[in-house]
Every structure is written in structure tokens, then in C-alpha cells.
C-alpha positions in Angstrom: -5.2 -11.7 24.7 -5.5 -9.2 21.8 -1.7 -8.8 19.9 -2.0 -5.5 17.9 1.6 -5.1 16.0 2.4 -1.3 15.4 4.7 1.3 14.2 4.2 5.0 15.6 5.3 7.3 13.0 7.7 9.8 14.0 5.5 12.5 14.0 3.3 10.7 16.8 5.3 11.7 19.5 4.2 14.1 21.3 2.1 13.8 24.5 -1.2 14.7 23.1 -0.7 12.4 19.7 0.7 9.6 22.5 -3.1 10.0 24.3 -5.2 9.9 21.0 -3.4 6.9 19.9 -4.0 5.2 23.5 -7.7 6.3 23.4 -8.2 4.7 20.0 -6.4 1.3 20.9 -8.7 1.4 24.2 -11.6 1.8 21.7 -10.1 -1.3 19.3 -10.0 -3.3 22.4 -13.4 -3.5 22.9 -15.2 -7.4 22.9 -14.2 -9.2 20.3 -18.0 -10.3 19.7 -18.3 -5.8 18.4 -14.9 -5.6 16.6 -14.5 -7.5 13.9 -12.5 -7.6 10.1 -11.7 -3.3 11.2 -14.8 -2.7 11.6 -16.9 -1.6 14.6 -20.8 -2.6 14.5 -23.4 0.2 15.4 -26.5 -2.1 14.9 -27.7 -4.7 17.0 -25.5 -7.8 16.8 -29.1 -9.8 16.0 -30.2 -7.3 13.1 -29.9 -8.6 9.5 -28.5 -5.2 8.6 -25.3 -4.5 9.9 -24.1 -0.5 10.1 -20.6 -0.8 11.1 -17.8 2.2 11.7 -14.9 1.5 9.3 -12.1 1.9 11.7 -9.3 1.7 9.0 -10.8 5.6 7.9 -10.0 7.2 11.3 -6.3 7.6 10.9 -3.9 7.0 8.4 -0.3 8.7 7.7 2.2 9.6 5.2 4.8 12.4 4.3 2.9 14.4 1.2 -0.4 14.4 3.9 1.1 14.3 7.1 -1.2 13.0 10.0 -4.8 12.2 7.8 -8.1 12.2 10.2 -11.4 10.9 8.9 -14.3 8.5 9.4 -16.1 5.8 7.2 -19.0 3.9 7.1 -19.8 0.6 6.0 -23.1 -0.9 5.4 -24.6 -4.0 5.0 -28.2 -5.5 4.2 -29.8 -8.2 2.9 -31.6 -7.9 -0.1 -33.9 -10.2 0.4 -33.4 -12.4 3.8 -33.8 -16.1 2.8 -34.0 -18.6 5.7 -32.6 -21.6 4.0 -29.3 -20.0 4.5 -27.2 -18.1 6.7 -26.3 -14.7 7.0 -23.4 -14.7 4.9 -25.0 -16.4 2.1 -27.3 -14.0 1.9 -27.8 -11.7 -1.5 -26.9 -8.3 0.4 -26.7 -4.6 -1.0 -23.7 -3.1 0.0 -22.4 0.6 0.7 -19.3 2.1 2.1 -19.0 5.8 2.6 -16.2 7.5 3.6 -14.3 11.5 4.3 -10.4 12.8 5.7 -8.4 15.3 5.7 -4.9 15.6 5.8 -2.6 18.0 8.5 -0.4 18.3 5.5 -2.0 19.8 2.4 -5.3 21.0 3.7 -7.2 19.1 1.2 -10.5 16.9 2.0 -10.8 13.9 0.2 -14.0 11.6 0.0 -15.7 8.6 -1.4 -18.2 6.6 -2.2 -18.8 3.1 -3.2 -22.0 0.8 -3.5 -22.6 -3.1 -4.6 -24.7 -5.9 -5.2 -23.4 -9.6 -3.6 -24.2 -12.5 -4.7 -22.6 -15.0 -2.7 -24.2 -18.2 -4.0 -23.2 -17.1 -7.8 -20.5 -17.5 -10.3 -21.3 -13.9 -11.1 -20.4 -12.8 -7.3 -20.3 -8.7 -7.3 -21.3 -5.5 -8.9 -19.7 -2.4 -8.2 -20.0 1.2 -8.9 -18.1 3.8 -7.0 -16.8 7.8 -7.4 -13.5 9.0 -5.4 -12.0 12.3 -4.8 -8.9 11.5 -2.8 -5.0 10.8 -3.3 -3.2 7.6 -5.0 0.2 7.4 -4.6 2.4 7.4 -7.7 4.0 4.0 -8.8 1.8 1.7 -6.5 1.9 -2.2 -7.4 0.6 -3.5 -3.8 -2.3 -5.6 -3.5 -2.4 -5.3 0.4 -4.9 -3.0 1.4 -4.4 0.1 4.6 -4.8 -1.7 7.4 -4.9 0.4 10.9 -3.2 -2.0 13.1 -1.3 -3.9 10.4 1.4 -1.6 10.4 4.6 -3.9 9.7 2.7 -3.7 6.0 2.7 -0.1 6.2 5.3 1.1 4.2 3.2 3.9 2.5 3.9 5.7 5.9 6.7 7.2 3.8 5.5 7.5 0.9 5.6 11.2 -1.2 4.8 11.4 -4.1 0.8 11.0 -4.8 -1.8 12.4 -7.5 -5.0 14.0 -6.9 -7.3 11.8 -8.8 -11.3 11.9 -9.5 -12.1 8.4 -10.5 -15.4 7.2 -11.5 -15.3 3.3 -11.8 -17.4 0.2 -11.8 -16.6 -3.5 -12.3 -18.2 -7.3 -11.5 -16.3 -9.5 -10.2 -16.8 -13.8 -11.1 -15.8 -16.7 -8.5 -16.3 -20.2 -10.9 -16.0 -23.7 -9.1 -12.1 -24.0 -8.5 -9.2 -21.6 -7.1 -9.8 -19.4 -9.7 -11.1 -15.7 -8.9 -11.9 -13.0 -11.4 -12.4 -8.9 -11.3 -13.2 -6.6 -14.3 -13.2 -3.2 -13.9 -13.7 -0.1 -16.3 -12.4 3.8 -14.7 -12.7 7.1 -15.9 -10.5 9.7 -13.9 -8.9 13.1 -14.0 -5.4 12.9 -12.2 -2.9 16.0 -11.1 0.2 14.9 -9.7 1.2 16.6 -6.4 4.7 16.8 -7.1 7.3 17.7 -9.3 11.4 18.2 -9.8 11.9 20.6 -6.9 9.7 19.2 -4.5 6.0 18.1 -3.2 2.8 20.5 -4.6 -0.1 21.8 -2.2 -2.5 23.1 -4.8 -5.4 23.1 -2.2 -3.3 25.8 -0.8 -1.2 27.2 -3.4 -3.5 26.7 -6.2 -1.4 28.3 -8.9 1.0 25.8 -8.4 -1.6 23.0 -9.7 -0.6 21.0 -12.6 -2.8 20.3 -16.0 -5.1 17.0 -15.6 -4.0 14.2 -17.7 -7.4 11.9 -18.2 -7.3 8.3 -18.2 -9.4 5.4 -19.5 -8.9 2.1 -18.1 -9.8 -1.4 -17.9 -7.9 -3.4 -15.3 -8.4 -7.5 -15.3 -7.5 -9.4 -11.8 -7.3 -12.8 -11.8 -6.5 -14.7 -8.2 -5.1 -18.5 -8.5 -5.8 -19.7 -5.0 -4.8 -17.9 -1.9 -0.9 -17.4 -3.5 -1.4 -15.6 -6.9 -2.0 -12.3 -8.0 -1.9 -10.9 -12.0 -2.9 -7.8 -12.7 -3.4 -6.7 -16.1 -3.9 -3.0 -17.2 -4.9 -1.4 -20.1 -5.9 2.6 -20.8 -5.0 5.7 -23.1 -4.4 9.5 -21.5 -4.8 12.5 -22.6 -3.6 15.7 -21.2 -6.1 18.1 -20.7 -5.7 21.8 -22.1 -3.1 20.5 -24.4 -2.9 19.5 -28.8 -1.3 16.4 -26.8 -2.9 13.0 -28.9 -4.2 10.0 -26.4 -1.2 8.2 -25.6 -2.1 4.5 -25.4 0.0 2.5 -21.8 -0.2 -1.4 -20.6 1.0 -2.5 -17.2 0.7 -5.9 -16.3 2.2 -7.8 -12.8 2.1 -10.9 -10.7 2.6 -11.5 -7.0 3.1 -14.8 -5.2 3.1 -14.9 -1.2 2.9 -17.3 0.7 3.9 -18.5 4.3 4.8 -21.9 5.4 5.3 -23.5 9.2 8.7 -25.3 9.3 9.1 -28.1 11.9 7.7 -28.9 15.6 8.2 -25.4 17.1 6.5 -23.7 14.1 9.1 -21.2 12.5 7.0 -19.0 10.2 9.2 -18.3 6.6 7.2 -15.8 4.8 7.7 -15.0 0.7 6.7 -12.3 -1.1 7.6 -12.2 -5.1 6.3 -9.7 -7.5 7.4 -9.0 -11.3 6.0 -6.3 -13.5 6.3 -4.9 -16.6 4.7 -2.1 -18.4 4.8 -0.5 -22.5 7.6 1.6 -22.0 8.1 5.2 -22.9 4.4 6.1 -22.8 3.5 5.1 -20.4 2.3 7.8 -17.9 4.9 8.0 -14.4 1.3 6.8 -12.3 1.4 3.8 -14.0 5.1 3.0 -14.0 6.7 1.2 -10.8 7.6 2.6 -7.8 10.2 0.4 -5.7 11.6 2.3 -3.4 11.8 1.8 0.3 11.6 3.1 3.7 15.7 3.7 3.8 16.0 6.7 6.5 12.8 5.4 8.9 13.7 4.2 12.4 11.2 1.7 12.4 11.2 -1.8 10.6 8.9 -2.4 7.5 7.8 -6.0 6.1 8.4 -6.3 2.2 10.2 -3.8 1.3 13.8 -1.7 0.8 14.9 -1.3 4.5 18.0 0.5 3.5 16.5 2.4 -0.1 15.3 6.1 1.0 11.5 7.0 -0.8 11.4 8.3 -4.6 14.8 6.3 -5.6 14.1 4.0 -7.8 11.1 3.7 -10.4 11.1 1.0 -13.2 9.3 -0.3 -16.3 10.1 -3.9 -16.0 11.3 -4.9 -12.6 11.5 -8.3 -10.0 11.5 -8.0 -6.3 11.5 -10.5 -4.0 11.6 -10.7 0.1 11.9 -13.4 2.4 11.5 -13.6 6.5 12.5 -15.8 8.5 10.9 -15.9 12.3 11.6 -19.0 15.0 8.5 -20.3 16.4 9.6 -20.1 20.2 11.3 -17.7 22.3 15.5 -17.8 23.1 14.1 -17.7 26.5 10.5 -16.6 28.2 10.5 -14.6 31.6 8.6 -11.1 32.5 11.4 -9.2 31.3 12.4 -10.5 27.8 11.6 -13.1 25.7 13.3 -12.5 22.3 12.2 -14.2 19.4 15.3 -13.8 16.3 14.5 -13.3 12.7 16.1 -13.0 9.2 15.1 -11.1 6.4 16.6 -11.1 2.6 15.1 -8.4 0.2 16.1 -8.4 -3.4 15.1 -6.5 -6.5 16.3 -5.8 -10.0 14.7 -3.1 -12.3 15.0 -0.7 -15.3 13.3 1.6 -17.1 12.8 1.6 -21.1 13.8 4.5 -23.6 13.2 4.1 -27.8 13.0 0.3 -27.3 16.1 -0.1 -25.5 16.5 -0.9 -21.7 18.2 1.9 -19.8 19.3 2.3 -15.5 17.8 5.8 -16.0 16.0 8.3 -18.3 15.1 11.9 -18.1 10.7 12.1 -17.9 8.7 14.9 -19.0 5.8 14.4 -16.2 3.3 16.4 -18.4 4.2 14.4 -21.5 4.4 10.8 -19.4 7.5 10.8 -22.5 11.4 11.1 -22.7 11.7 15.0 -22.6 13.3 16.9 -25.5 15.1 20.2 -26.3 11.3 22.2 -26.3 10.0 20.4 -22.8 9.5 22.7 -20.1 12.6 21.8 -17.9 10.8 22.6 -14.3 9.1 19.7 -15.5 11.7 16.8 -16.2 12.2 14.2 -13.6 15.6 12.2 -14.0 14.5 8.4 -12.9 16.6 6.0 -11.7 16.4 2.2 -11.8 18.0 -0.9 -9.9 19.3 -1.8 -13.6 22.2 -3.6 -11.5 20.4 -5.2 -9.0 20.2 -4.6 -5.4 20.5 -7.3 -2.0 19.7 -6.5 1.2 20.1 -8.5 4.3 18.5 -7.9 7.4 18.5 -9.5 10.9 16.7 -8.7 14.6 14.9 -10.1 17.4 11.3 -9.6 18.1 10.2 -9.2 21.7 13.2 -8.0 23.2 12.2 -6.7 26.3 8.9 -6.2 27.6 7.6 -2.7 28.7 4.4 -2.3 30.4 2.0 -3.4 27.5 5.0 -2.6 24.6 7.5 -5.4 23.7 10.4 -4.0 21.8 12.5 -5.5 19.5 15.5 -4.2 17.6 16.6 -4.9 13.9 19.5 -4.0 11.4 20.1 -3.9 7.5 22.8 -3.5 5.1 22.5 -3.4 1.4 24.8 -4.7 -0.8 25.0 -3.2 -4.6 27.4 -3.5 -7.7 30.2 -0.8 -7.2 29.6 0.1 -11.3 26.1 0.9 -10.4 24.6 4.4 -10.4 23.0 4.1 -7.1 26.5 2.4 -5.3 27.4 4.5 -2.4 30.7 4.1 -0.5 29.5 5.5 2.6 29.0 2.7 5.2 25.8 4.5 6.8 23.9 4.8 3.7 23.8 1.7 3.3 23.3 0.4 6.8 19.7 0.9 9.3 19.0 0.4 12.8 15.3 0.2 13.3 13.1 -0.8 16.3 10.5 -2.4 16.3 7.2 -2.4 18.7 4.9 -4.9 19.3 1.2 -3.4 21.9 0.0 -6.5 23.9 -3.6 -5.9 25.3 -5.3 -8.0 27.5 -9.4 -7.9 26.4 -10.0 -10.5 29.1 -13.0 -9.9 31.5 
């Protein structure tokens, strides 16, 4: 059996986007022996060079691009095929290609990236790479797009993004021990695609386009193990067009996650922590911290704000945490149902920084990447918020509810919980409280 968890967005519900999405699990569903890691081989399963379709590049969605259409390719070679060891052990040049375009803004984006392995060395990876596509504003996840991984997902409704040209390299060094290391040096040219009033479509309004601010960066990533995560960032910007001086910014975070297997009938409890903090008033919106959530989506998310609606909170300095709870068996098993109950607990604390003091919100001048002042353009202030109170939210559902054809459907509900003094406390019951489903495709590859 092949389990593929998903969540259709809600603008995949028409008959025709129903079909495609059929048609492309059909094509996922081919033998496991041709699909492998997302990818779907084109060369001869015995060839040393493997040419593979990346099949994470041929849909993706969120609400600045709507539905996003495109294709990738990956390959793979040896440089220099050495019999003494096998195929993954070999030292390989690799290559990844990729194109989409997005129903949304009309706007192709496209990439290119290329690398030396060295599998058998402390000095593991080179890379050198050049994209023209969209990054979304705020982003401190390490968990890559992942086509069928959609509980992860939450980007599905995401908004607000910059158009970025990056130009980047790095090498990355695995020593003896759980240690893992990445350096990388970036040069880009960034316009975000959004500002006070709403989202920007410059690829088809192109008087609405913002200056470019340029950045210069140099991120270190160290991994401890299979748990931890730090990130550490450090760049200057300049806007372009402007007498605006190179503004220097740090951003550094951690993550731990980590899931353990509780007792006989192997209950899964899964933790994700992250904490982040970066140089305060400088420091460009991009590389500040969004933690929003999903609050408003019908569907349940992993890992995020079930009950917080996109764009509400951002944060210099912030700590979120999520736990889940799953039971490793079924209430009960039979054709029809056979529920399996969870538990979820989110938390997350945050705030933003303003002359050296910590504040729950400030007024931004998005050009600047500054606190605005009485001679800013005011189309282009942004008031942010922050969880400077904190924020709970508990969750609770069943997975597996009833069984549909080849969908099992579950069900699951929130309800946040939030200091009354706060400036992000509603009194509203419903704002504060989701319903979601969720849908888990159960295909059977068996000949």
C-alpha cells in the first residue's frame, strides 16, 4: 500500500482541477522501484547517470500566485565511476533545473542550480546556483515543498512574497560526529510584492513595482544530529535608486524536532520548537519573522497557528513551540471507520524591537526596512503586530474517520486562548475557534 496524506486547496475544486489532481496521483503511483525521494527516473534504472523528473516542480499553491504549474529536472552523474564502491559513494556532478508560472500574477519564475559531491569527504558539497522566482516574506522554516507532504504545507496560505534574483554559492562540511556544516555567500535584488493596501502584480501592472533593495549575505547552518537546526545570518542592504546608506541586519534561529514512540501500541508525540532573534530596527521586513498561521482555512495544518489568520503577527525575537499527540491504534477498525484521536498544543510568544526597546507593534517603512517618520511616504508604512503577550492554542481530532472510496476523512477543532489586555484579544467566540477536515488518499500500488 502507498499512504499519500493531502490537503486540496480550496481553489481545487472544480471538476477539471479534481481530474488533474487524480491523473497526477495515478502518475505518483507508479512502482516504487521508478518513484523515489519525489523524483521520477527517465534513465535506465541500471545507468550510472540518473535523469530524473523533479515532481515537487509540477504543482505548488499559494494565495499571492494562485495555482503555480511547472516542471524540473534533476540530474545526476558520476564523475568518475569507481568500483570499489557503490553508487551512492560515488563523487557525482550534480544539476537541477527548473521553470513555473503562477495563475495568479502571470509571472514565470526559473532556476538553476549545479554541484560537486563528495560523499567520502569532510569537505562534502560545492554549490553554485542563480534564481528568478518568489520567497515569501518572514520565512524561518527549514522543511522544504514537498508535493504530497501537505500536513507541512502551510505556505498554501501564504501572501506576502518578494520577487527576488539571487545569485549564491556555498560548500557544505560533514566531519566524523553528528555535526553538519553549510556556508553560503548570496548576492540578490528583491521587490516585495505587497504593500499597506494590498498584494502587487508588477508582471502585470508594472507601474506598481517597488524599488529593489540589494542584499549581501552570508548564512552559516550548522545541524547537531537529526534534532538541531541554527541558522545564523549576516548581510547589509541597500535600496536601489535611493541616497539610502547600506543598512547592516543579523538574524539568527534554532529549531529542535523530534518525534518519539510511547509504549506497546506506538503512540507517535511529535515536537517542534523554534526561537529566533534578529538586530532590530534595521533589519529589512524579509528578514524579520513571520509567525502567522493558517486561521480562516478549512483544512488542518501541522506546526503552525490553526486559529491565527496569514499576515498577523511578525516579530524580531520570538519562541514557538507545537506538540502532537497521535494513538498508535485505531478506537475501532472496520470498512467504514476506523478513527484514530489526536491532540495538538501550539504556543508562541513574540515582539518586535523599536530604538532598543521591546514593543507588541511598530509602524515599518517597507522601503526604509526602519521605523517610519513624519517625511516617509505613508502608502508605504505597514503597522506590525506581535504576540508580545503570548498566544495558546489547543487543538483536538480524529484521523481516519470514515473511509470513502480511496479518501479517509478525519475532522479536527481549535480554539486559541490569549491575554484579554493583548492587542490581538478578540471577544468573538468564532475568531478564535476552527473546524477543519482533514484527508488522508490511500492507494493501493500492488500488482
Amino acid at each position: 500500500m502507498l499512504f499519500i496524506i493531502f490537503v486540496i486547496t480550496y481553489q481545487s475544486v472544480t471538476k477539471m482541477r479534481k481530474i488533474l489532481f487524480i491523473c497526477l496521483l495515478s502518475l505518483l503511483s507508479l512502482s516504487s522501484a521508478r518513484l523515489c525521494a519525489q523524483q521520477l527516473r527517465i534513465t535506465h534504472l541500471w545507468s550510472h547517470t540518473d535523469l530524473s523528473f523533479d515532481l515537487n516542480r509540477l504543482y505548488n499553491y499559494n494565495i499571492y500566485e494562485n495555482n503555480r504549474w511547472g516542471a524540473g529536472l534533476i540530474l545526476s552523474t558520476p564523475l568518475h565511476y569507481d568500483t570499489r564502491y557503490g553508487t551512492l559513494f560515488q563523487n557525482r556532478f550534480e544539476a537541477s533545473v527548473y521553470a513555473g508560472w503562477g495563475s495568479g500574477d502571470h509571472a514565470w519564475k526559473y532556476g538553476v542550480e549545479t554541484s560537486l559531491v563528495f560523499p567520502r569527504n569532510v569537505f562534502r558539497e560545492i554549490t553554485v546556483g542563480y534564481h528568478h522566482d518568489i520567497e515569501k516574506v518572514g520565512a524561518h522554516s527549514f522543511q522544504p515543498y514537498n508535493l504530497l507532504n501537505t500536513f507541512e504545507n502551510s505556505t498554501y496560505f501564504s501572501s506576502r512574497y518578494s520577487f527576488v534574483d539571487k545569485v549564491f554559492g556555498g560548500v557544505s562540511l560533514d566531519p566524523d560526529g553528528p555535526s553538519k556544516v553549510s556556508l553560503s555567500y548570496s548576492h540578490s535584488a528583491e521587490k516585495l510584492l505587497f504593500n499597506n493596501t494590498g498584494l502587487i502584480y508588477p508582471s502585470i501592472y508594472p507601474e506598481e513595482a517597488l524599488r529593489p533593495r540589494d542584499f549581501d549575505e552570508m548564512d552559516i547552518q550548522l545541524r547537531w544530529g537529526d534534532y538541531w537546526i541554527v541558522d545564523l545570518l549576516a548581510g547589509v542592504s541597500h535600496l536601489r535608486h535611493t541616497q539610502d546608506e547600506s543598512h547592516g541586519h543579523l538574524r539568527a534561529f534554532m529549531q529542535y524536532g523530534r518525534t518519539f514512540k510511547i509504549g506497546k501500541k506506538a503512540h507517535r508525540l511529535s515536537f517542534l520548537g523554534q526561537a529566533g532573534s534578529t538586530s532590530g530596527d534595521a533589519t529589512p521586513i524579509a528578514r524579520r519573522f513571520d509567525i502567522s498561521g493558517t486561521g480562516g482555512s478549512i483544512y488542518f495544518f501541522r506546526n503552525t497557528l490553526l486559529t491565527v489568520r496569514p499576515n498577523s503577527f511578525m516579530a524580531d525575537t520570538y519562541i514557538e513551540a507545537c506538540a502532537h499527540f497521535v494513538t498508535g491504534k485505531p478506537l475501532w477498525d472496520n470498512a467504514i471507520s476506523s478513527p484514530k484521536p489526536f491532540l495538538q498544543l501550539n504556543a508562541v510568544w513574540g515582539t518586535l524591537h523599536q530604538n532598543g526597546k521591546l514593543r507588541g507593534s511598530v509602524v515599518l517603512d517597507m522601503q526604509q526596512g526602519s521605523q517610519a517618520s513624519a517625511a516617509t511616504d505613508h502608502d508605504m508604512m505597514l503597522a506590525l503586530i506581535a504576540p508580545d503577550k503570548g498566544l495558546m492554542e489547543a487543538a483536538a481530532g480524529f484521523e481516519g474517520l470514515i473511509h470513502w472510496g480511496v479518501l479517509d476523512i478525519g475532522a479536527a477543532a481549535a480554539y486559541q486562548f490569549t491575554p484579554k489586555k493583548s492587542l490581538y484579544y478578540q471577544d468573538n467566540f468564532f475568531n478564535k475557534f476552527a473546524v477543519m477536515f482533514i484527508a488522508t488518499l490511500v492507494l493501493d500500488t500492488e500488482s
